[in-house]
VMD Tcl script that draws the C-alpha trace (Angstrom):
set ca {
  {163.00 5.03 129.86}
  {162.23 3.17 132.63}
  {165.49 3.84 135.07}
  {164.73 7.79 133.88}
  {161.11 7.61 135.08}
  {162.20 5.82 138.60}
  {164.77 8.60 138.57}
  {162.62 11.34 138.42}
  {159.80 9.47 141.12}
  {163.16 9.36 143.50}
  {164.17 12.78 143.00}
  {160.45 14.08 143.64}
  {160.06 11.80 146.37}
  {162.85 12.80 148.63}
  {161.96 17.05 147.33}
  {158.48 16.26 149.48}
  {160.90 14.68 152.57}
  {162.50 18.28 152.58}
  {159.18 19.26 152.44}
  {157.68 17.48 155.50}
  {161.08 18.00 157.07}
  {160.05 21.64 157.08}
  {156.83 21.15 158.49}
  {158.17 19.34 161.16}
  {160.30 22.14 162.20}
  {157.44 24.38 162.18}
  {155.49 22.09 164.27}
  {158.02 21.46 167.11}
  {157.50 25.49 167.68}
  {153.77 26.07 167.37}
  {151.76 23.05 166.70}
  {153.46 20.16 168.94}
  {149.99 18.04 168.74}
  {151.18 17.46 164.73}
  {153.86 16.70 165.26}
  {153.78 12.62 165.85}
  {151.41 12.95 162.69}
  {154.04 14.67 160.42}
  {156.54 12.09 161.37}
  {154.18 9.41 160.43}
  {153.86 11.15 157.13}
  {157.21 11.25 156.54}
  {157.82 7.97 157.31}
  {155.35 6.82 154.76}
  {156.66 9.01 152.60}
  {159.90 7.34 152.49}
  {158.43 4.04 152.24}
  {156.62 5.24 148.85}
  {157.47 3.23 145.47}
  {156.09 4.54 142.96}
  {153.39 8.37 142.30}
  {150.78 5.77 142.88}
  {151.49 5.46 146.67}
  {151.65 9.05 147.15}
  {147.82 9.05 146.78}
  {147.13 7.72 150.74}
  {149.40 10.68 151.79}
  {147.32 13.22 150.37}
  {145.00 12.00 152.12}
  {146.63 11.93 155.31}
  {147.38 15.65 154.51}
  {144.37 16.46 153.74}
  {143.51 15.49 157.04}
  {145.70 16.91 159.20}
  {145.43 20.34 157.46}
  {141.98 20.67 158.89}
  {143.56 20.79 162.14}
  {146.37 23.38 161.18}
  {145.85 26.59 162.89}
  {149.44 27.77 162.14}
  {150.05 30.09 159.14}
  {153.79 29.39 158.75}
  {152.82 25.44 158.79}
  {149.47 26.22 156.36}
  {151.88 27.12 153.87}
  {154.47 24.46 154.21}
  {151.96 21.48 154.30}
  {149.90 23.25 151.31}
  {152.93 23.55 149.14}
  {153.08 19.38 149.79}
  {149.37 19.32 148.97}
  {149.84 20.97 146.26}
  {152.77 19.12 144.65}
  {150.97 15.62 145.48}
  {147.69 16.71 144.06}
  {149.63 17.59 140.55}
  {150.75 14.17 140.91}
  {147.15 12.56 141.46}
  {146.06 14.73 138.69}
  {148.95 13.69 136.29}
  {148.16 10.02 137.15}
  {144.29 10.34 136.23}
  {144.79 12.17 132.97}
  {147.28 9.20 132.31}
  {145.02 6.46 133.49}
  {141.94 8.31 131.04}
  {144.25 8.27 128.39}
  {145.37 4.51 128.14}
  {141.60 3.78 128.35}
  {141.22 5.71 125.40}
  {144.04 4.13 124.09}
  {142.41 0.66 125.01}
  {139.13 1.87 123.46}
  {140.19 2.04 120.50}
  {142.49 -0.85 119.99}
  {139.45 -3.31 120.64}
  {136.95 -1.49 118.38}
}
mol new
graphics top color blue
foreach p $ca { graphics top sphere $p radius 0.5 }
foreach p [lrange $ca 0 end-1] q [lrange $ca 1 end] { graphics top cylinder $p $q radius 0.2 }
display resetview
């Protein structure tokens, strides 16, 4: 179960790289002052173990999408926004239910 979870973290993980890698591309063309950013991202990225560590990234995307004037480049980095926020979201309504879980063993 475990090796299948890492699996699918792996397989999600390098899916955003393509992402960013995208982004990049789009940045090189219209927004060059991104650029070192996005590469900083990506390098991050790839340096990610686990959903948990994907949380600082969104960050650093939500950032740097304030800056995006770009509409090709809006889109990429929101579909990344996007896709990590599903997995902050996932992670919460995990953590809320092992609480619960929690709760109720020590009562």
């Amino acid at each position: 179960m475990a090796a299948e979870a890492h699996w699918m973290f792996v397989t999600d993980k390098y899916s955003m790289v393509e992402i960013i890698d995208s982004a990049i591309v789009v940045t090189r063309f219209n927004q060059k002052d991104l650029l070192r950013d996005l590469i900083e991202i990506r390098c991050d990225l790839l340096q990610t173990k686990s959903y948990d560590d994907t949380i600082q990234i969104l960050d650093q995307l939500l950032k740097i999408n304030e800056k995006i004037t770009d509409v090709r480049l809006s889109d990429v980095v929101g579909k990344l926004i996007d896709q990590l926020t599903l997995y902050k979201k996932s992670r919460d309504e995990y953590d809320k239910k092992v609480d619960n879980i929690e709760t109720k063993a020590t009562d």
